[in-house]
C-alpha positions as CSV (number, residue, x, y, z in Angstrom):
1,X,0.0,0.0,0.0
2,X,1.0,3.5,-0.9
3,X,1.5,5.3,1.7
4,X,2.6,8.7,0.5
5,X,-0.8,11.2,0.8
6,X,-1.6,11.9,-3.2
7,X,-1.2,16.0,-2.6
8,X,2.0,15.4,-0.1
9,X,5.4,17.4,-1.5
10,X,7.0,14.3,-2.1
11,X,4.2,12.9,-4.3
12,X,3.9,16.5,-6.1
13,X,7.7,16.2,-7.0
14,X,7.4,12.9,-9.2
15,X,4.7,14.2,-11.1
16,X,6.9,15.7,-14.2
17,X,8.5,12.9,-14.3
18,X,7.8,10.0,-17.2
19,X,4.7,12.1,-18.1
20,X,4.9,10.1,-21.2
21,X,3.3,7.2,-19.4
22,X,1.0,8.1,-16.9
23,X,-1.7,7.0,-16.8
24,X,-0.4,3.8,-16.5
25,X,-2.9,0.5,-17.2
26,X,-1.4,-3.1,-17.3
27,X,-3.5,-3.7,-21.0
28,X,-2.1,-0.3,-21.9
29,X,1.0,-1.4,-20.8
30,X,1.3,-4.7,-23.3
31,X,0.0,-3.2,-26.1
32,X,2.8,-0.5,-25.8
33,X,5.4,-2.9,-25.5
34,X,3.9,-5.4,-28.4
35,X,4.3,-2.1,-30.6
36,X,7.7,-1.1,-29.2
37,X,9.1,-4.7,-30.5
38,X,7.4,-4.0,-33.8
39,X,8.9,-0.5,-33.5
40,X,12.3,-1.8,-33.0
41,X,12.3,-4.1,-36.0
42,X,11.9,-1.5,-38.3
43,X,13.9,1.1,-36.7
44,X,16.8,-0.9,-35.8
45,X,18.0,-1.3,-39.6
46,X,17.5,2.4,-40.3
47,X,19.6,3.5,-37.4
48,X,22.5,1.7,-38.4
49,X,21.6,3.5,-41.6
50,X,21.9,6.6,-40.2
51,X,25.6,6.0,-39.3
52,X,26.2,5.9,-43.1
53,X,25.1,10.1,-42.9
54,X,26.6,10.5,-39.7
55,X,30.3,8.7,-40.5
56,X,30.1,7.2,-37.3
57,X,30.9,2.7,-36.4
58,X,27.8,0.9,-36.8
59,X,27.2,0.0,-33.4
60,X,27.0,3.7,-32.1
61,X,23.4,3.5,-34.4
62,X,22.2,0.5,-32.1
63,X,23.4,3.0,-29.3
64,X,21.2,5.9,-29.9
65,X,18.3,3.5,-29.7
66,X,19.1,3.0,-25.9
67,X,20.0,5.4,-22.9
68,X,18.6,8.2,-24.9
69,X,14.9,6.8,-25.6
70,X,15.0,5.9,-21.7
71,X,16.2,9.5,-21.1
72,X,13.2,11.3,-22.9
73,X,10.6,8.7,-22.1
74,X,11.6,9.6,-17.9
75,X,11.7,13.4,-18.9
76,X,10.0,14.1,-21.8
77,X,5.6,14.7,-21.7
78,X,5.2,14.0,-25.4
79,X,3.3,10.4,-25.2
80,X,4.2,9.5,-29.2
81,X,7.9,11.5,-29.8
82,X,10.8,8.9,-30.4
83,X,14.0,10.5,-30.0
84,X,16.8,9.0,-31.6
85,X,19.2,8.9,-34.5
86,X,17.7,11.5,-37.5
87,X,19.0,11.9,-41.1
88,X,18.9,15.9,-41.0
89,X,21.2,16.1,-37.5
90,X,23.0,13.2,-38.9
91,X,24.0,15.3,-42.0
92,X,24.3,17.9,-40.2
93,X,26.8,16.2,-37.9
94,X,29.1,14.9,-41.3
95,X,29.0,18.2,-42.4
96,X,30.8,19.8,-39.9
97,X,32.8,17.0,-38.6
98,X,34.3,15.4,-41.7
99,X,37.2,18.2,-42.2
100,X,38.3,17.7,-38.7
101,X,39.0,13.7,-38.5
102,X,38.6,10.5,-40.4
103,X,35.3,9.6,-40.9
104,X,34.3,6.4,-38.2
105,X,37.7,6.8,-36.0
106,X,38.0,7.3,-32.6
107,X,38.8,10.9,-32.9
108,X,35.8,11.3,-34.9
109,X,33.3,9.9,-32.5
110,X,34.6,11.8,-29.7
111,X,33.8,14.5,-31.7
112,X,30.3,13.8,-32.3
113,X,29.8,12.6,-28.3
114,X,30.9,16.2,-28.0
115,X,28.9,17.8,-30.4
116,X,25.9,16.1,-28.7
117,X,27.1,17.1,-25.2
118,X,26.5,20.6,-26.4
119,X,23.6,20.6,-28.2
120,X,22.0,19.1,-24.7
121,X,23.6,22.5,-22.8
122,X,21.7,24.3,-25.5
123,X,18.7,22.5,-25.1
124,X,18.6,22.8,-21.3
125,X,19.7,26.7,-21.9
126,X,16.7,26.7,-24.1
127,X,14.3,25.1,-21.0
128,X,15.4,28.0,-18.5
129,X,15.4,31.0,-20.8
130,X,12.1,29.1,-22.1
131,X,13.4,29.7,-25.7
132,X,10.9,27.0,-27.1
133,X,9.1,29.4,-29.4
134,X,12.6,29.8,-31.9
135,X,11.0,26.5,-33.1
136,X,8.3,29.0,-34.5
137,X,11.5,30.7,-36.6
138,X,11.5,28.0,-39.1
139,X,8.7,28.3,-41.7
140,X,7.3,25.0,-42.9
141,X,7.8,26.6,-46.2
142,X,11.9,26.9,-46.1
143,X,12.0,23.4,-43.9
144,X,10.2,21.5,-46.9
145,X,13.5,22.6,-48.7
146,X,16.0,22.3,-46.2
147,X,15.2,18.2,-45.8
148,X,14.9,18.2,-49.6
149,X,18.0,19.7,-49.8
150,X,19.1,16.8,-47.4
151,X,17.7,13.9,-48.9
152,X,19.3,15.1,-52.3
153,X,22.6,15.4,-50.4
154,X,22.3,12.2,-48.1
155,X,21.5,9.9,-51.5
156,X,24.4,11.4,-53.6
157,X,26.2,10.7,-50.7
158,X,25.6,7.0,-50.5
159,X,25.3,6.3,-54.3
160,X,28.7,5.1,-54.4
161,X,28.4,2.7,-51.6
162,X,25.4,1.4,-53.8
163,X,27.2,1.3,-56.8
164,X,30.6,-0.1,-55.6
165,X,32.3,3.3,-56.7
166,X,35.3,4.6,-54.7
167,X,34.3,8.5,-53.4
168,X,36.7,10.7,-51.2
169,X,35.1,14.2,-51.4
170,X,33.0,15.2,-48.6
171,X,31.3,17.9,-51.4
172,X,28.2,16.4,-52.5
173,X,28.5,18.7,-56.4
174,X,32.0,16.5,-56.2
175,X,31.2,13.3,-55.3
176,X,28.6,13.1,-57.9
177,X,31.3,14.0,-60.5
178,X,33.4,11.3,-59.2
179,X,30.4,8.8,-59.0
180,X,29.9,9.2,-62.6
181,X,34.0,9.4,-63.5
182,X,33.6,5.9,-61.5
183,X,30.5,4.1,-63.8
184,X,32.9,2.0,-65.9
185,X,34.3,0.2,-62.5
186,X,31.0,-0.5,-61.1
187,X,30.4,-3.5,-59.3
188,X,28.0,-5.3,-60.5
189,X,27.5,-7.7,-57.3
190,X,26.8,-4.5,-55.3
191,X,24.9,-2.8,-57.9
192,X,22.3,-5.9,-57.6
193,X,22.4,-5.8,-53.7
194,X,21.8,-2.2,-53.6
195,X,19.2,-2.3,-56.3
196,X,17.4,-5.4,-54.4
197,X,17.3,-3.6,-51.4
198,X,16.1,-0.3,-52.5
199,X,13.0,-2.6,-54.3
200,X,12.2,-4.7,-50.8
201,X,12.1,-1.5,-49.1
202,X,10.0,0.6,-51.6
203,X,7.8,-2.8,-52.1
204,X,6.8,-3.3,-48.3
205,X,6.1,0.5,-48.2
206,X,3.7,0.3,-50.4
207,X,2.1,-2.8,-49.0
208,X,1.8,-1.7,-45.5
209,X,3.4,0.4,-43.2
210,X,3.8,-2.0,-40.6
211,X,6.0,-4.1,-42.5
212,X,9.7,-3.8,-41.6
213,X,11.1,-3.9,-45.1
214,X,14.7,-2.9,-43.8
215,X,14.2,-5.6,-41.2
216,X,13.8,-8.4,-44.1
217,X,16.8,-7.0,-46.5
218,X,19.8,-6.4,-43.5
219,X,18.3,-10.3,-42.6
220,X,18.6,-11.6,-46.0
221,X,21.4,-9.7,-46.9
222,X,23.4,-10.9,-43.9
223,X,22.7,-14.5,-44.4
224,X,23.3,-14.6,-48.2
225,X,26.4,-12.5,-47.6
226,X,27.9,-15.4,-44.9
227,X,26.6,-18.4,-46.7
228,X,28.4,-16.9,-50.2
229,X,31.2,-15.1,-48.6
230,X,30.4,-11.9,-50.3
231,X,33.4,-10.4,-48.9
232,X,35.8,-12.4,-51.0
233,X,33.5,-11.6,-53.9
234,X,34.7,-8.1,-53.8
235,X,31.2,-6.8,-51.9
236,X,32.9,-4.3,-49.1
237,X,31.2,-5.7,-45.7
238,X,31.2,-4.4,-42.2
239,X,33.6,-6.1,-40.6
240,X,33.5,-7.2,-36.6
241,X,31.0,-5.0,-34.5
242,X,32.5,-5.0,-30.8
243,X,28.9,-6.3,-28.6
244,X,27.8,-5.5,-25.5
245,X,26.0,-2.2,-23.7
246,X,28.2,0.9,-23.8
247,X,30.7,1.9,-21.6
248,X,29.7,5.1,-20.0
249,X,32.0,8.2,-19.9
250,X,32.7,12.3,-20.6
251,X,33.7,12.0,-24.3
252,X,38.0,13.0,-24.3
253,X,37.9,16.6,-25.1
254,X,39.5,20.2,-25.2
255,X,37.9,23.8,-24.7
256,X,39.5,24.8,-27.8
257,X,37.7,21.9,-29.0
258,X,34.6,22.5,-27.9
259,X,34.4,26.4,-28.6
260,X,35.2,25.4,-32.6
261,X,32.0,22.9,-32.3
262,X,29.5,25.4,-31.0
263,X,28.4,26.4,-34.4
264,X,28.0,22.7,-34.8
265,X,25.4,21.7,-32.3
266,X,24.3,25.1,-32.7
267,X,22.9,23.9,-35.8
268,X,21.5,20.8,-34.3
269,X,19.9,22.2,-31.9
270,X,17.5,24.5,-33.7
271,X,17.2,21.4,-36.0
272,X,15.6,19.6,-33.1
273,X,13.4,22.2,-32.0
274,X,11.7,22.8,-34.8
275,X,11.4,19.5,-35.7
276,X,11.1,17.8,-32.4
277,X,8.6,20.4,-31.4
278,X,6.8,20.3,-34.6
279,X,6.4,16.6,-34.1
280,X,5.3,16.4,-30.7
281,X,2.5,19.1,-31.5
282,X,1.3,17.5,-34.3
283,X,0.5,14.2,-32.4
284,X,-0.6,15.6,-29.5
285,X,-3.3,17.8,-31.0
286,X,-4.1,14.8,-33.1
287,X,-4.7,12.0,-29.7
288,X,-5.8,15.2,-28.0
289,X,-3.7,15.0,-25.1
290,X,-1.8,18.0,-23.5
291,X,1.9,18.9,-23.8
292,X,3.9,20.1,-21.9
293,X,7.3,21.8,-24.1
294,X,8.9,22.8,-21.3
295,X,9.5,19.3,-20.1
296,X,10.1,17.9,-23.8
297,X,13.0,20.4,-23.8
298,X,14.6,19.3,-20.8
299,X,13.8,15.4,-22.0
300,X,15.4,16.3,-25.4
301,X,18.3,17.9,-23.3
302,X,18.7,14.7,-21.2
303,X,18.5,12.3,-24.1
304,X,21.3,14.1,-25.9
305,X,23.5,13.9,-22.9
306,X,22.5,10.3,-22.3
307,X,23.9,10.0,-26.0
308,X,27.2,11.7,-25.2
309,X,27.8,10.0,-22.7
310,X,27.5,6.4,-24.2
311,X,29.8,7.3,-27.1
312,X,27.2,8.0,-30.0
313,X,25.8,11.4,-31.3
314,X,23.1,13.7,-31.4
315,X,19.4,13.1,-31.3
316,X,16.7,14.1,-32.7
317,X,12.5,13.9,-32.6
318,X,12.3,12.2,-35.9
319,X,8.6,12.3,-37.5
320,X,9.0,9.1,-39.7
321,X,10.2,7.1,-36.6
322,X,7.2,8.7,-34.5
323,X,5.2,7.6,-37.1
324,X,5.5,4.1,-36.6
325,X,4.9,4.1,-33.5
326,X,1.8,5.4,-34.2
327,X,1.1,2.7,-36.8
328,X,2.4,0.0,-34.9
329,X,-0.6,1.0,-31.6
330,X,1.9,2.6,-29.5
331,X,0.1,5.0,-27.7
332,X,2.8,6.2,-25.1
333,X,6.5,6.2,-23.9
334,X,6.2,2.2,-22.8
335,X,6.5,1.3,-26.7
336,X,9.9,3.1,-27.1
337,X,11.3,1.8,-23.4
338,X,10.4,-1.6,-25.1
339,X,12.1,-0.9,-28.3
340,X,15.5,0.2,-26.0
341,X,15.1,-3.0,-24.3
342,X,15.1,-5.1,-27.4
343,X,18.1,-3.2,-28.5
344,X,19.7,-4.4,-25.6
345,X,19.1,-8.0,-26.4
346,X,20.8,-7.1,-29.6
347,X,23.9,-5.7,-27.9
348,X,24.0,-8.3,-25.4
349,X,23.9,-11.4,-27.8
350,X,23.6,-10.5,-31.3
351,X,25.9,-8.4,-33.0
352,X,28.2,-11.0,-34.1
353,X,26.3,-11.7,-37.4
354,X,26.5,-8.0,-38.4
355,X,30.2,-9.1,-39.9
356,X,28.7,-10.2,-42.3
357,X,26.5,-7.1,-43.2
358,X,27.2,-5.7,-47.0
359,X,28.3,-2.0,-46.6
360,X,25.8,-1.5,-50.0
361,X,23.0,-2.7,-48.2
362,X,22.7,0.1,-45.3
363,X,23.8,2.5,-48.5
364,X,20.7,1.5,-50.0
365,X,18.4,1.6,-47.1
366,X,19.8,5.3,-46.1
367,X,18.9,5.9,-50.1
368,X,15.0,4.5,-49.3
369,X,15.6,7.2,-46.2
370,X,16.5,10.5,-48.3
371,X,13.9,9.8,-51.0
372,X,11.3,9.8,-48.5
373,X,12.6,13.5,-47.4
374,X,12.7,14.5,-51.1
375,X,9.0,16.1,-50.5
376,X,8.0,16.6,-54.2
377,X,4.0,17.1,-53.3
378,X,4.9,19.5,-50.4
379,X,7.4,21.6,-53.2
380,X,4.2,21.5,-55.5
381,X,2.0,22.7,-52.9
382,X,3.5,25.6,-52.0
383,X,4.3,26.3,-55.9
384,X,0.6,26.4,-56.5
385,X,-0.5,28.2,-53.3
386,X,2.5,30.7,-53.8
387,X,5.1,30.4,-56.2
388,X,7.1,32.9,-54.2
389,X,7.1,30.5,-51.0
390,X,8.5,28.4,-53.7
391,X,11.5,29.8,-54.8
392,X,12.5,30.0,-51.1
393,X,12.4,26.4,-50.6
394,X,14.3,25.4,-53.8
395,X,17.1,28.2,-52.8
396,X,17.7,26.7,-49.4
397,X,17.8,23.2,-50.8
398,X,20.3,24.6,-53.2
399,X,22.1,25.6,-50.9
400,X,22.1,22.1,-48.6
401,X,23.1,20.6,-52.1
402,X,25.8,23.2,-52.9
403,X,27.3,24.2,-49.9
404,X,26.2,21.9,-47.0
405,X,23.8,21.4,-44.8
406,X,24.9,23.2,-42.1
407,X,24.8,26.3,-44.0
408,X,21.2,25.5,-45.1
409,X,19.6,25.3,-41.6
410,X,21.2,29.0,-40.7
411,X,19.5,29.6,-44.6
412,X,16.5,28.5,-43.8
413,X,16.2,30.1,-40.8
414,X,17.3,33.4,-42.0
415,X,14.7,33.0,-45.0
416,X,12.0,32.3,-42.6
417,X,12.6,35.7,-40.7
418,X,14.0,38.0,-44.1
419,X,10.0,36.7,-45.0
420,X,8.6,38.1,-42.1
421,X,10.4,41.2,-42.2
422,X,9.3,41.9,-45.8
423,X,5.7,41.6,-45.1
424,X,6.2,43.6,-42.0
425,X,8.5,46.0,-44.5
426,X,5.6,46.5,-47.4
427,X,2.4,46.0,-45.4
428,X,-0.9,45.5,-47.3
429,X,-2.4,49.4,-47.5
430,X,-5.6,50.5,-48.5
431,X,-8.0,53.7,-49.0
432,X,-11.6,52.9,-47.5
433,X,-14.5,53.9,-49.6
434,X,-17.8,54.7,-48.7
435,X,-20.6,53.1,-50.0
436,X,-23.9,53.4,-50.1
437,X,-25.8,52.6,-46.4
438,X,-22.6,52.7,-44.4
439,X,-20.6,50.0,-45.9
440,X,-17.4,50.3,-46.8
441,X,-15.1,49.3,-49.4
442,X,-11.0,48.6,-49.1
443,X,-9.2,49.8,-52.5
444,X,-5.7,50.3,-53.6
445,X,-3.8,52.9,-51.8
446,X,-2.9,54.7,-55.2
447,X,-2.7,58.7,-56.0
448,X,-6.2,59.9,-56.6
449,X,-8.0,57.3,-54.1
450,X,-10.4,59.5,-52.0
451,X,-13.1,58.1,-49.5
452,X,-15.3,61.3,-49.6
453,X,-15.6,64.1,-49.8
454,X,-12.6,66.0,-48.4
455,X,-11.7,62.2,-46.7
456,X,-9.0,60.2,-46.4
457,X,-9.7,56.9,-44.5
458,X,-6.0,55.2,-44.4
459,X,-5.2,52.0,-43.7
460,X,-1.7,50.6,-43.0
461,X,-1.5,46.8,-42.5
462,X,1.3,46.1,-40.0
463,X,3.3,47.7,-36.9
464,X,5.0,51.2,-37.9
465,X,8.7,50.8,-36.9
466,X,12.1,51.9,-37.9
467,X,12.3,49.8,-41.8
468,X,8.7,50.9,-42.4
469,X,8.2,53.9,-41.6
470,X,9.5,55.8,-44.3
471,X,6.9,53.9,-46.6
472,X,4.0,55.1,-44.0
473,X,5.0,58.8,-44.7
474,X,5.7,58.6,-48.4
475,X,2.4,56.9,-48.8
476,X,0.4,59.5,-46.8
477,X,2.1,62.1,-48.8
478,X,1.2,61.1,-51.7
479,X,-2.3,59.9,-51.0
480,X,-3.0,64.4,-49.9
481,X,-0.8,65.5,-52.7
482,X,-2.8,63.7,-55.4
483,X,-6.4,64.0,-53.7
484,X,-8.6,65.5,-56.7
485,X,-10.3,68.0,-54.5
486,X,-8.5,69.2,-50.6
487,X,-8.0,66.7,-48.3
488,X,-9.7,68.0,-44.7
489,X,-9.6,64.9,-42.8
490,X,-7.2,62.0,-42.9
491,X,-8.2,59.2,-40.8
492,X,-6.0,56.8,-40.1
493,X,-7.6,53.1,-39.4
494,X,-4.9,51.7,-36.8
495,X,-6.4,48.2,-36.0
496,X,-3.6,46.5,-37.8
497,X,-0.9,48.7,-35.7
498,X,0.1,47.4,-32.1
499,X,3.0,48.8,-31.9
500,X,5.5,52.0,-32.6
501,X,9.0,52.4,-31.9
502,X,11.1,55.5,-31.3
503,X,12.1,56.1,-35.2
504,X,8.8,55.7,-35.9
505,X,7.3,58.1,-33.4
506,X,9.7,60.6,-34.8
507,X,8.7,60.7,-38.3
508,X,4.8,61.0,-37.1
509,X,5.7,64.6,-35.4
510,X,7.2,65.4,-38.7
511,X,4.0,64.3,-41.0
512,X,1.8,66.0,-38.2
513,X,3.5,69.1,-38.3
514,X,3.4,69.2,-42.0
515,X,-0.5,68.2,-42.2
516,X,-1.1,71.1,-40.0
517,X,1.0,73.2,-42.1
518,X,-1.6,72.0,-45.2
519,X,-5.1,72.3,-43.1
520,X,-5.3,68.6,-42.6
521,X,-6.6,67.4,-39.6
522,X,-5.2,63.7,-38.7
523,X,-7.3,61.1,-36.9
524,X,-6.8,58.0,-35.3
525,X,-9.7,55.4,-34.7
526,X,-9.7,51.2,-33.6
527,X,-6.6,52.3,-31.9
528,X,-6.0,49.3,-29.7
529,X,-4.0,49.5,-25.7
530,X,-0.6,48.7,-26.5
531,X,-1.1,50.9,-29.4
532,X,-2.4,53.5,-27.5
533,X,0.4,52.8,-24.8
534,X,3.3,53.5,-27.6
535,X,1.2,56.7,-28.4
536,X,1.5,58.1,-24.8
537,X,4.9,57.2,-24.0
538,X,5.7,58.8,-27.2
539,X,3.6,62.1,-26.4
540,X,1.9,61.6,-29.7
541,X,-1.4,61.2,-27.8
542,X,-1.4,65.0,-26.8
543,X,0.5,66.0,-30.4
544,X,-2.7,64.3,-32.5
545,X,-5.3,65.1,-29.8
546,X,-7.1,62.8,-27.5
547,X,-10.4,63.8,-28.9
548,X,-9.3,62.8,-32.0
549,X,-8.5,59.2,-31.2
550,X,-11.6,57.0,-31.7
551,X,-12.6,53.8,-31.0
552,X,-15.5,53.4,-33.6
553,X,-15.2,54.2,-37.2
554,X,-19.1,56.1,-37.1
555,X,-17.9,57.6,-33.9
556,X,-14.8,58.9,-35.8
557,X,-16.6,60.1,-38.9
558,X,-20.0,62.3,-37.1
559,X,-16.9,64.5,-35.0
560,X,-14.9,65.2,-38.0
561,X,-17.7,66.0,-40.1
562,X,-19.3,68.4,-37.2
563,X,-16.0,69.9,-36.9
């Protein structure tokens, strides 16, 4: 029997813990764990996969598929969101890392244990400063093209595995051109492994979700490779993968080291929290369960260091993986405790057969992988809805393509703000008309526009602040030099404006003083609290009037025409 009271502070201080799996029902319970097995048996392939992007030993995929899911599912709230190895921090990782060591050595891993050790300080910086909403930085538009830009980069990438071709560049515009200098020595041995591989994979797909494609190819490959002895066929294999659960330590590092991998996990980290965040949301809106981002953060945070500190890199909310949990009948963290768990098992008494893996094969199952990202109906989409959205996304996957990936999150992000700015920079404007009956009619802000008779009704669509402005004024301007009779009133409809700053506030003196000059009497109506706060703390409130700030357009209209 329990005998902690339910409201008592030591009951109270477990309650953010493993909010992933409360409530907690025995039936519940199974049918998580059935889909965690499921879960594992699809996912376990694909993470060793994802070593192929990352350029890390095989076995550090099995690890991310361990401490860190326990991590998140004791800290995280999100009841669907697996956390482990992803293809866009992966590339992300190989990116940055590649110039600094030799791919898969020890140096190299250390690296990316320390890459991930950072990215969880940034994470758990992100928790106190409650940075969550930088997730809300990255527009779905420019994040369509970053992981196109990625799945174009992470299958050039492995095409040569696939094809039995020799690459060395770490450029993805030059190890294309070597892949095709390389056609004439193709191995054709390979070729067919990679190509039956890539068909199993896309085949099961189609069939049904559930089934774990991956699973049947690495099984079949692996038997045919030891029953044929591949490797003396001139098919590159694995090699030994050392067993057993990871052995636990601070990865060997420097703080010159670590200060030249900042930009690194800096990179990784807003990569998980847009995506990790974008996840999580969308499956708990979808279950409708609450969510709790706060505690995801720190859960994210704690599986990343969980990850550093059993020798693999970082990780990541990954959508596809989540996905499957979904379709196998997971419904909270229990299902990925029971995929760590099998993983394990696989540690513990299993890896010895992965010897006999063919390199090709995990090339071609990371190639399934960065088709799937290549989001052609998402690109078309946009194009349709707005072909300017469009050329966004297609710059910043140029850009993953071109120059690397690491440059294309900063890209995307950038894009995803420069967008913002520019709508707030050229607002929508219009002139309202008068019709018949009181109604009124929004029309191009253009010279010659009047509303009435000796009216200007003026409405600016955005916030008026330093870049904008200037485009305010001009407009205005030009709006009273053009009227075709004398402009007496101009009424300025500030519903859209919350806000004005101190540049802002400045050039408004200047246009009142030189609408005064010209007879014109300036008006403010639907001017909202924080609006009307900036006007006061500006001293514009007494400059325009207080009687002539309105809170109803008929209001505003029956005192400037008794005026």
């Amino acid at each position: 029997m329990d005998a902690t009271p339910e409201g008592s502070p030591q009951r109270r201080s477990w309650l953010w813990l493993f909010q992933g799996i409360r409530p907690f029902s025995p039936g519940g319970a199974a049918r998580d764990a059935f889909a965690g097995f499921t879960l594992a048996a699809m996912n376990i392939p694909q993470a060793l996969g994802y070593t192929r992007i990352a350029g890390t030993p095989v076995v550090t995929g099995l690890y991310t598929l361990l401490l860190p899911l326990v991590g998140f599912a004791t800290f995280g709230s999100s009841r669907y969101l697996v956390v482990a190895a992803d293809s866009a921090t992966a590339a992300i990782l190989a990116g940055g890392l590649s110039p600094l060591a030799p791919i898969a050595s020890e140096k190299y891993v250390a690296l990316t244990s320390l890459v991930a050790l950072l990215t969880a300080g940034f994470l758990l910086l992100a928790r106190i400063l409650k940075l969550g909403f930088l997730a809300d930085f990255l527009s779905q538009t420019v994040l369509v093209g970053f992981l196109t830009g990625v799945g174009f980069q992470v299958g050039i990438a492995v095409l040569g595995e696939m094809l039995g071709v020799s690459v060395s560049s770490h450029r993805t515009i030059e190890q294309l051109a070597e892949i095709l200098r390389g056609l004439p020595g193709v191995d054709a041995l390979t070729l067919g492994l990679s190509a039956a591989v890539v068909a199993i994979v896309l085949v099961c797909r189609a069939l049904s979700p559930r089934l774990p494609g991956p699973l049947f190819a690495v099984v079949g490959a692996t038997a045919a490779s030891a029953a044929f002895d591949f490797s003396r066929r001139g098919v590159a294999v694995i090699q030994p993968v050392s067993g057993g659960l990871p052995h636990l330590g601070l990865p060997d590092m420097s703080w010159r080291e670590a200060y030249g991998l900042v930009p690194i996990a800096a990179s990784c980290f807003l990569m998980i929290i847009a995506q990790s965040a974008a996840t999580a949301r969308v499956y708990a809106t979808r279950h409708r369960q609450p969510l709790d981002e706060d505690s995801d953060l720190v859960g994210l945070s704690v599986a990343n260091a969980a990850a550093a500190l059993s020798g693999t890199f970082v990780v990541n909310g990954s959508p596809t993986q989540t996905a499957m949990v979904e379709k196998s009948g997971g419904q909270s963290q229990i299902a990925q405790l029971a995929t760590a768990a099998v993983v394990a098992l696989v540690l513990l008494f299993f890896t010895g057969p992965l010897q006999y893996l063919p390199r090709c094969v995990l090339g071609a199952i990371v190639f399934t992988i960065a088709i799937g990202l290549i989001d052609v109906r998402g690109l078309r989409h946009i194009g349709r809805e707005s072909p300017g959205e469009l050329r966004l996304a297609l710059i910043t996957a140029l850009v993953v393509v071109a120059v690397g990936v690491e440059q294309g999150i900063l890209l995307a992000m950038a894009l995803s703000l420069l967008r913002h700015v520019r709508h707030s920079y050229r607002p929508h404007t219009a002139v309202l008309v008068e019709q018949a009956e009181g109604m009124w009619r929004s029309t191009p802000a253009l010279p010659g526009a009047m509303s009435g008779p000796g009216l200007l009704v003026y409405q600016f669509g955005a916030d008026l602040f330093y870049a904008n402005v200037g485009r305010f004024e001009s407009e205005v301007r030009s709006l009273v030099d053009h009227a075709p009779t004398p402009v007496r009133w101009l009424l300025i409809d500030a519903g859209p404006i919350t806000s004005v700053d101190y540049t802002a506030a400045r050039s408004l003196r200047a246009l009142l003083e030189d609408l005064r000059r010209r007879n014109v009497t300036l008006a403010l109506v639907h001017v909202e609290s924080y609006m009307r706060a900036d006007l006061d703390r500006h001293r514009l409130t007494d400059l325009i009037g207080a009687n002539l700030i309105f809170d109803r357009l008929r209001e505003a209209l029956v005192a400037l025409r008794g005026a």
